[in-house]
N, C-alpha and C positions, 0 to 999 in steps of 0.2 A: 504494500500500500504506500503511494507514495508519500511524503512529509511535507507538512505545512511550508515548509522552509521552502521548500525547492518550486514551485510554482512561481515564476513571474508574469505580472502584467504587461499585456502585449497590446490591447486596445478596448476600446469601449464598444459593447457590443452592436451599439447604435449605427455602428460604420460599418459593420457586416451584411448588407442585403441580402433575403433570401437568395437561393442558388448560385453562391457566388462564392470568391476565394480571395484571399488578401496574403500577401506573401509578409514576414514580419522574420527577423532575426532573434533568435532567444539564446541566450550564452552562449554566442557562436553559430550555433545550428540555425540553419535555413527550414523555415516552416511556412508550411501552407495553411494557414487557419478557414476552414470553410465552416458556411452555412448550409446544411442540404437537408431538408423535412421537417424545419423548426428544432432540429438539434445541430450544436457546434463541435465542430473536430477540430484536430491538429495531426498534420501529419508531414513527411518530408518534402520539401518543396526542391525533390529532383525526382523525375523519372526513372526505376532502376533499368530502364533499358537503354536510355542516352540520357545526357547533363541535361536534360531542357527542365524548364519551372513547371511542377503542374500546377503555381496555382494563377499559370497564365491559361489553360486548359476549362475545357466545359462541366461544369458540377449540373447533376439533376439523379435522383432516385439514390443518394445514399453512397457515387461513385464520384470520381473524378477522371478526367481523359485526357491525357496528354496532346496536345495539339498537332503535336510534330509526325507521331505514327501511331495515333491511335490505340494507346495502351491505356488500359481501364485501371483502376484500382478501389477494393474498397475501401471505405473512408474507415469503417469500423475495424477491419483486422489488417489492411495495408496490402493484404492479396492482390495479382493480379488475376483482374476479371476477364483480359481480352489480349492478345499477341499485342506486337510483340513480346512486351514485358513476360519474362518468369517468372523473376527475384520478387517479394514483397520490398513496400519503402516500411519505413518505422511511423509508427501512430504515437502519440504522446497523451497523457490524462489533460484532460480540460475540466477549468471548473467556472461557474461564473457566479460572481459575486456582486452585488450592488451595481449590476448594471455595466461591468466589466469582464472581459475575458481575461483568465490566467490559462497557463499551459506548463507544464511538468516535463522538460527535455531529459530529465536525468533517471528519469523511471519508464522507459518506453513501455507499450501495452503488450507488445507484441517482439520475437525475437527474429531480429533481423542479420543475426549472426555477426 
């Protein structure tokens, strides 16, 4: 479970439109914070199949899609949903607070070896 401590704020949730993605740096690590079904993720903002950003890519039903070749991933376990991608990216805990998004880089949900 991750610790209080390790969550930093990364923005207010007010800036997050539904189905959309906002790219934001958290101790170093490049993240994608999306919005997709009235819940917020965090997850790696590179494609494990080439360097591109997913969170310049299309969010809708719980996924995110890389723009460059069409690789799916879910938002929830970092899976890929669709080629080319194999590798999963890392998903991070999110929690939101008074109207604010925090994200937990240093406890990922998921093991991305």
């Amino acid at each position: 479970m991750p610790e209080a401590g390790t969550f930093r704020r990364v923005c207010p949730l007010a800036d997050l439109a539904p189905e959309t993605a906002q790219a934001v740096e958290v101790d170093g690590e490049d993240v994608a914070i999306v919005n997709s079904g009235g819940a917020v993720y965090a997850i790696a903002d590179e494609c494990s199949h080439a360097a591109i950003p997913l969170s310049e890519g299309d969010v809708g039903d719980g996924e995110i899609e890389c723009y460059m070749h069409g690789s799916r991933f879910s938002l929830k376990t970092g899976e890929p949903l669709g080629l080319p991608a194999t590798e999963p990216v890392a998903v991070y805990p999110v929690k939101i607070e008074n109207d604010e998004i925090y994200v937990d880089v240093e406890h990922p949900l998921n093991d991305v070896g």
